[in-house]
N, C-alpha and C positions, 0 to 999 in steps of 0.2 A: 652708320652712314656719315659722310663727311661733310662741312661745311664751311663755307667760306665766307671771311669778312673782309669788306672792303671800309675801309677810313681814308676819311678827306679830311683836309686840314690838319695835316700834321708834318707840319715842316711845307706847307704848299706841295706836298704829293700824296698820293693816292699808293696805300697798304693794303694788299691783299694778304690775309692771314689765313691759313689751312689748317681746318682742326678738326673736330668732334661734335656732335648733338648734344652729349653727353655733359660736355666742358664748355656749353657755350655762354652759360650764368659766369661761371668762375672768369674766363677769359674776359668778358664782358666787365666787369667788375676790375678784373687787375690791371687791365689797360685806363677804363676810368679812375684808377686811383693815381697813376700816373699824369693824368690830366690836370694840374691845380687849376687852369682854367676854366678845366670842363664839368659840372658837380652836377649837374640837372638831366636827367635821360627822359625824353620822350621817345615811346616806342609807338611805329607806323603799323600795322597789317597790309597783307596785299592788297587788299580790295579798297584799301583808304590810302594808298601810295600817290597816287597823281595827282588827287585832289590835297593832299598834305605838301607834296613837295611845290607844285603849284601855287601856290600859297604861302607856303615860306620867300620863292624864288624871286614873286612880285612884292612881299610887304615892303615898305617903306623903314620901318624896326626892327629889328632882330631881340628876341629874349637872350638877355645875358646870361654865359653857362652853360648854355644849350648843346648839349651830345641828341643828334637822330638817327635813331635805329631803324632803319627799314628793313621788315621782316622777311625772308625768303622772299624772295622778288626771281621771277624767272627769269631770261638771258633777255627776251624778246624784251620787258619790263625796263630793264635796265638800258640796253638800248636806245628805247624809244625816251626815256627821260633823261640822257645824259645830257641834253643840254642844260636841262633843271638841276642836277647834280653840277654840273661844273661852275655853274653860278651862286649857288651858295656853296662850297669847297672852300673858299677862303671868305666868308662870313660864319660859318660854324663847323663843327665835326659832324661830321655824318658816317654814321658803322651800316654797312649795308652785310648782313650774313643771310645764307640762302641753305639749305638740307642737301643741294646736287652735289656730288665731288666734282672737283675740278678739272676737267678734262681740259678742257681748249682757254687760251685766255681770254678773261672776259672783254669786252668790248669798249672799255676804257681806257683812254689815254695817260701813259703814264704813270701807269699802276706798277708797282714790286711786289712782288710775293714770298710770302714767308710761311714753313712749315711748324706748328706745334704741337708736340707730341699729345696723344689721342688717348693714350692711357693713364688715367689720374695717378697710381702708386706712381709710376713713371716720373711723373711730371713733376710731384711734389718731389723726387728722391734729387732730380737733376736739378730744381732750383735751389733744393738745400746744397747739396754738395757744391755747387759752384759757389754761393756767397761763405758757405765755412773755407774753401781755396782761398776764395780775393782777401779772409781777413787771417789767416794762417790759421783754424781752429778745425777741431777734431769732433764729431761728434755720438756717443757712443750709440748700440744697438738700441739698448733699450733704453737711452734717451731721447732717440729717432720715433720708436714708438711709441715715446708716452706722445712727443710733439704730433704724431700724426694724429693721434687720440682730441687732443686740445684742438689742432687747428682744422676745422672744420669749412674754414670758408677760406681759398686759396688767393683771392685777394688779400688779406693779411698776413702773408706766408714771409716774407721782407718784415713786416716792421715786428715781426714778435721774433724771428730769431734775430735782429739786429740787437733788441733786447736782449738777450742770451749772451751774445758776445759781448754786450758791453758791459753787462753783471760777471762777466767771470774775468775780466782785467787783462791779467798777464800770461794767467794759466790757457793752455793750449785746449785742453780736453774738456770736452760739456761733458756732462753726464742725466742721467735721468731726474734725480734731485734737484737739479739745479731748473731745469724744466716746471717740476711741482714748483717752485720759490716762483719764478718770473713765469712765466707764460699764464697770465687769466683766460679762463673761457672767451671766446672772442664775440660774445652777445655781453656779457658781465664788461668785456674791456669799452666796446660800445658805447656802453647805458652810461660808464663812467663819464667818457666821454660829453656825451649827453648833458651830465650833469653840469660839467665844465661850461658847455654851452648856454647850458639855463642861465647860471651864474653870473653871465656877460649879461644877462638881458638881452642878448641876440634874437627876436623873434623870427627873423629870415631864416636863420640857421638853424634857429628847432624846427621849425616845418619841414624844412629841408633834412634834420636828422633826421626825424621822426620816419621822411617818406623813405630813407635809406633804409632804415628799422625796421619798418613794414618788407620791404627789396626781400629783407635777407631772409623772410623765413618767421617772423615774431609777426605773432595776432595782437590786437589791441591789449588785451587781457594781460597778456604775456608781459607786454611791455611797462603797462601799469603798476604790476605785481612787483618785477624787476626795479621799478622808482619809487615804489613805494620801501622795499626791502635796503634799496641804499639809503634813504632819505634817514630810516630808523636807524642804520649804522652809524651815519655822517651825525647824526645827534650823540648817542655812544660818546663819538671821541668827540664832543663838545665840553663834555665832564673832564678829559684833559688838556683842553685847546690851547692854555696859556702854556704847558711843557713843548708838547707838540709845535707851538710857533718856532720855538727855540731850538727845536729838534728837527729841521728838516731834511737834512741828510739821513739818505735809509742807515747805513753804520749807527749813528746818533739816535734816530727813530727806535731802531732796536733794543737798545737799551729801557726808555722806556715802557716803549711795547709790552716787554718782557715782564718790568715789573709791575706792571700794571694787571699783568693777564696773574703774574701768582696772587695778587691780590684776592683773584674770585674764585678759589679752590674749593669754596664750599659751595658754590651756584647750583640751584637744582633745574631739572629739565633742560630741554635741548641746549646744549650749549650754542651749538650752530646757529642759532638766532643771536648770538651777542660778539661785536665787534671783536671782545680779544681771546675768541675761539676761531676767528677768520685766520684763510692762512697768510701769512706776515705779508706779504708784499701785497696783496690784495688790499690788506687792511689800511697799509702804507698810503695806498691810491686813494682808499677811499678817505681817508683823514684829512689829504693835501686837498682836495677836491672840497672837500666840507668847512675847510680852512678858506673859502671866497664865498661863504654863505652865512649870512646871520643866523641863530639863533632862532630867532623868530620867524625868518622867510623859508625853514625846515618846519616849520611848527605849521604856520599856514597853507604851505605848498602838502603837505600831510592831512592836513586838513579838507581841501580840497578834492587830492585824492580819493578818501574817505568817501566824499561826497558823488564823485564822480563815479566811484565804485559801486554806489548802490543803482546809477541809473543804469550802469553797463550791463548790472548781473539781472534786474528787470527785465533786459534784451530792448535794443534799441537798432536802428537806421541810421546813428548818427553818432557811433563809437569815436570812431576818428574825431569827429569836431568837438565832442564832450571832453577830450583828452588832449587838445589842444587847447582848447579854452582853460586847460586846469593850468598849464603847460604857460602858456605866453603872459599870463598876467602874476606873475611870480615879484 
């Protein structure tokens, strides 16, 4: 079944997008990545639509960052609220998508309408092909498939093959290897991110990761596990932090990497737990990222965790705010 989104404020007009039930997270997602303005999604239900847009239409403030998603709204709904719609239109973005296909135009002034293709292989093969066109680059069969294998959330489908092309230089042809080297898991590339965040001391911005984190699929648990496993890495490469300062170009990085990892050729058990058995670019990331964190605020941010962990796996009501509280006072 089809469905369609309307967006306001974007450019002072009103976008109708034709798509998918199927597509409508991913859509939703790669349009707000677009948004640098827009980072916060509150989503409406039918039945709480008049009394939310009501509300927004008369406050006095507006929350900054604000994307509102009104959820399948029937014709008659939209309708009756497009004067509440046209009034905040240019105070915030508003995604209005519905499950009817599109037969007749909706009832809004000023709206354009745009088709996007309904079948994910589809959709992901058309946005690859046209960015490998705009920057002259090639990309092989089963390089396509490992990427489709990695990229699992199609909002990050741009900036991980921009990555790709801009790891392979001059040469025309990706290939599959080269995929394995740069492209991370895109929950691992995330969390790195994440960690970036913490680093700043940013508290608005870890809430706000955090509730993207949650968005995409990751339970508390999940996401703990995943900070607590960088945390031990980004200590790892603490033991060579003064080379590493020195080293920050990946070419440069490599070299040491390299010698460092023969160093541990007698290591027993998993290697996969120790930084220089990660694969190189991963490692790369995660060493640059650990390179804005003390010593010590890895020791204690670890620590916490720890502690956090025991009240999570006791079972609690209050996972989220236990892992925030570990989280903001870093």
């Amino acid at each position: 079944m089809a469905y369609f989104i309307v967006i306001l404020n974007f450019m002072g007009k009103i976008i109708i997008i034709v798509g998918s039930k199927e597509n409508l997270t991913e859509d939703i997602k790669a349009f707000s990545e677009k948004l640098s303005y827009s980072q916060k999604v509150q989503m409406v239900s039918k039945k709480d639509m008049k009394q939310v847009l009501l509300d927004k239409a008369s406050s006095l403030f507006m929350e900054e960052d604000l994307t509102l998603v009104l959820v399948d709204p029937d014709r008659n709904q939209i309708k009756d609220l497009e004067g509440h719609i046209q009034v905040l239109k240019d105070r915030m973005t508003v995604i209005i998508y519905t499950y009817a296909p599109l037969i007749d135009p909706l009832p809004l002034e000023g709206a354009v309408t745009f088709v996007v293709e309904k079948e994910k292989e589809k959709r992901i093969k058309e946005r690859v092909l046209s960015l490998l066109k705009k920057h002259g680059k090639v990309l092989t069969d089963k390089g396509f498939a490992r990427f489709k294998e990695k990229i699992k959330d199609e909002a990050f489908l741009e900036s991980e093959l921009m990555k790709l092309i801009n790891y392979v230089g001059e040469r025309k042809e990706i290939k599959s290897g080269d995929v394995d080297t740069i492209v991370t898991e895109t929950h691992e590339e995330n969390l790195l991110n994440f960690f970036e965040i913490i680093a700043k001391r940013d508290k608005k911005g870890v809430i706000e990761k955090l509730e993207m984190l949650i968005e995409s699929g990751l339970n508390i648990l999940e996401i703990q596990a995943f900070l607590i496993r960088q945390a031990r890495l980004m200590l790892h490469g603490k033991d060579m932090e003064d080379l590493f300062r020195t080293h920050k170009e990946y070419s440069a990085f490599l070299k040491v990497f390299n010698r460092w990892k023969d160093a541990f050729d007698d290591l027993e058990g998993d290697r996969k737990l120790y930084l220089p058995f990660q694969n190189r670019y991963y490692a790369f990331k995660i060493v640059n990222t650990g390179l804005q964190l003390r010593r010590g605020a890895l020791i204690d941010l670890l620590d916490r965790f720890a502690y956090t962990d025991r009240k999570l796996k006791r079972g609690s009501k209050h996972d989220r705010i236990y892992l925030e509280e570990s989280l903001i006072e870093v």
